[in-house]
N, C-alpha and C positions, 0 to 999 in steps of 0.2 A: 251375505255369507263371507267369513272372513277368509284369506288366504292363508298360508303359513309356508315358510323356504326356508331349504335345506341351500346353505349355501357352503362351499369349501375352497379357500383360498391359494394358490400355489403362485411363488415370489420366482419368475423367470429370468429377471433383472436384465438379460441382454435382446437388444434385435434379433438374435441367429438361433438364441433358443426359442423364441415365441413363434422364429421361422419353423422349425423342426417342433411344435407341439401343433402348427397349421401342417404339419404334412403327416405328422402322427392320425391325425383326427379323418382326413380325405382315403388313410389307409385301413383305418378302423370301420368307417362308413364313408360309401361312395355318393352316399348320395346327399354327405355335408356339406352345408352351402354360405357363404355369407350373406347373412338375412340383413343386416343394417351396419352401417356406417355413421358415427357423430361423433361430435364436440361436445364435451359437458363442461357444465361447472357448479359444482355441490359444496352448497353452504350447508356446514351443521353448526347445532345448536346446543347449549346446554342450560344447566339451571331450567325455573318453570314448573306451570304447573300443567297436565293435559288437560282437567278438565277447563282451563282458563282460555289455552291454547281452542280447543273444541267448540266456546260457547262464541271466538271469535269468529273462527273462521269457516263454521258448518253452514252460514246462510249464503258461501258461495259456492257450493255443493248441492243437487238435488238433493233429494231425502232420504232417498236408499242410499246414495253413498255416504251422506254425514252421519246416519245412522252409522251405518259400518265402524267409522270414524267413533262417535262418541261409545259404541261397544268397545274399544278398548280399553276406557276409564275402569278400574278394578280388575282388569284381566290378569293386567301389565304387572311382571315384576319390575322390569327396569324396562326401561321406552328410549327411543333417542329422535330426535325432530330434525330431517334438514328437507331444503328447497334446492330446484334442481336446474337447471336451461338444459334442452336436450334440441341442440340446434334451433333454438327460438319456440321450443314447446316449454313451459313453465307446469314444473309440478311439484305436490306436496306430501314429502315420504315420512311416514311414521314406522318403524319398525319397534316392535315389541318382542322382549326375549320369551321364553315357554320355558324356558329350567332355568339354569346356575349360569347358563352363557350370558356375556354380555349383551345387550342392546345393540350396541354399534359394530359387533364383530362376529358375533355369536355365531353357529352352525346353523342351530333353527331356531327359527324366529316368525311371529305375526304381521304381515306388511301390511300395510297401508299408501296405494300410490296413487294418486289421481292428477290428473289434469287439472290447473287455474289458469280465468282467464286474464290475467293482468302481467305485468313486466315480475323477473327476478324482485330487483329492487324493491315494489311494492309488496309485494309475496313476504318478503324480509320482513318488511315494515310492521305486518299484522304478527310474525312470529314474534319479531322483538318489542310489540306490546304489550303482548301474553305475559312479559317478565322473561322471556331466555333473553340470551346473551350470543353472542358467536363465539363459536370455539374455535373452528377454521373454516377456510376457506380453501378446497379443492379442484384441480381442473385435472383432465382429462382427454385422450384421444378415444376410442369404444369401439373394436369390431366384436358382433354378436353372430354367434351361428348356434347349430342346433344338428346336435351330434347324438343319436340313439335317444332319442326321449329328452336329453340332458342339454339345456340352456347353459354353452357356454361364451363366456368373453374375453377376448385379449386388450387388456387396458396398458397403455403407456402413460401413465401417472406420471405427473411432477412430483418429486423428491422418492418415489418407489420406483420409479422402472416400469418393465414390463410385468405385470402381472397378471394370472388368469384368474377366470372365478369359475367355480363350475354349479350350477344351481338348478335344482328342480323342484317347482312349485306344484303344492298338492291343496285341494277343497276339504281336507279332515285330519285334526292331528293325529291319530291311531294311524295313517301314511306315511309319517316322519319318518320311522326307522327304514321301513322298505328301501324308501327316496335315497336314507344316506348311502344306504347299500350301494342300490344302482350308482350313486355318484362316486363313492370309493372305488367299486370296480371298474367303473371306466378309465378315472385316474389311475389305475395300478395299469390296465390295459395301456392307456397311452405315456406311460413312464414319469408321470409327472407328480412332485412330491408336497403332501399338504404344506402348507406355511405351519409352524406349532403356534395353538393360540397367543403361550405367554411370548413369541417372539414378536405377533404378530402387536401385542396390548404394545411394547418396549416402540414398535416402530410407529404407530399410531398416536402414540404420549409424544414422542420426538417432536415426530409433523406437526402436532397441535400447539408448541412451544415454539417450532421455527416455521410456521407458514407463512411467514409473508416473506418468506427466501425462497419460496421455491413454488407459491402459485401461480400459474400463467408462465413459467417456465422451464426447462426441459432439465435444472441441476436435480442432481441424484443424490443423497445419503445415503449410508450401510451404516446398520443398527444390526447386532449380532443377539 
């Protein structure tokens, strides 16, 4: 069964505001909690083809998951491929758009995230066989909590800042809309304002032009 996420973006950019969206959330719901703590770093990928990418990498996967995986061949309007280290857990995210949004930023989108057992590095290795290329390289700090139903996270990104994501994932697309709902009204509840997609495309084009200035460390841009 495929999944599909509603995800919406908000660019908090300082320590003191991500403070005050962590005290907005405890006053919203008491019984908000911090679920996980980690270090990432997310390589994407572009160029490629999926069914190339699939007929590689599906024999490291059981059968119901690379099934899942090769379902999205013909689904996909636009797809985008990266790998992931999530404090020494290695996994491989396919995300697939369902409308006119993009692949890599979109609202809703078809995920694809599983677990591999091998290093980053090698992970890489089978993507950039398939024919992609890297486009960048990302690192990250990640608190996760879980506020009213709504998976949300406060990331301190190299070259964005503080930024949150607020996401909720659903087992059927005719959910999509509900989902965004609930996620909008939370965000309007906790005062916090979407990022606009075309500012978010402007900040994302930037990073992928200048990341190796700002992966693995803490400098910041502003892209308006």
């Amino acid at each position: 069964m495929h999944s599909y996420e509603v995800e919406i973006k908000s660019l908090l950019g300082s320590k003191e505001r991500a403070d005050q969206v962590r005290d907005a959330m405890q006053k919203a719901d008491a019984t908000c909690a911090l679920t996980s703590r980690n270090k990432q770093l997310n390589h994407y990928f572009t160029g490629g083809n999926l069914a190339n990418l699939v007929e590689i990498v599906a024999p490291k996967f059981p059968a119901e998951i690379s099934g899942r995986l090769s379902g999205l061949i013909g689904r996909a309007k636009d797809f985008s491929v990266r790998t992931r280290d999530k404090d020494g857990t290695v996994l491989l995210v396919v995300k697939a758009s369902v409308g006119d949004d993009t692949s890599e930023n979109g609202i809703a989108r078809m995920e694809f995230e599983e677990k591999v057992s091998m290093t980053l590095a090698k992970l890489d290795a089978l993507v950039l066989s398939a024919g992609f290329k890297y486009q960048a390289k990302w690192s990250r700090e990640r608190e996760e909590y879980l506020c009213r139903g709504v998976n949300i996270t406060l990331d301190k990104n190299a070259g964005y800042g503080w930024l949150a994501e607020f996401e909720r994932v659903v087992n059927d697309k005719s959910q999509l809309a509900s989902a965004e709902t609930q996620v909008r009204a939370l965000m309007q509840e906790l005062k916090v304002e979407e990022l606009p997609q075309d500012r978010l495309e402007r900040m994302f084009a930037f990073y992928n032009t200048h990341w190796k200035d700002y992966y693995g460390t803490e400098n910041i841009f502003m892209v308006e």
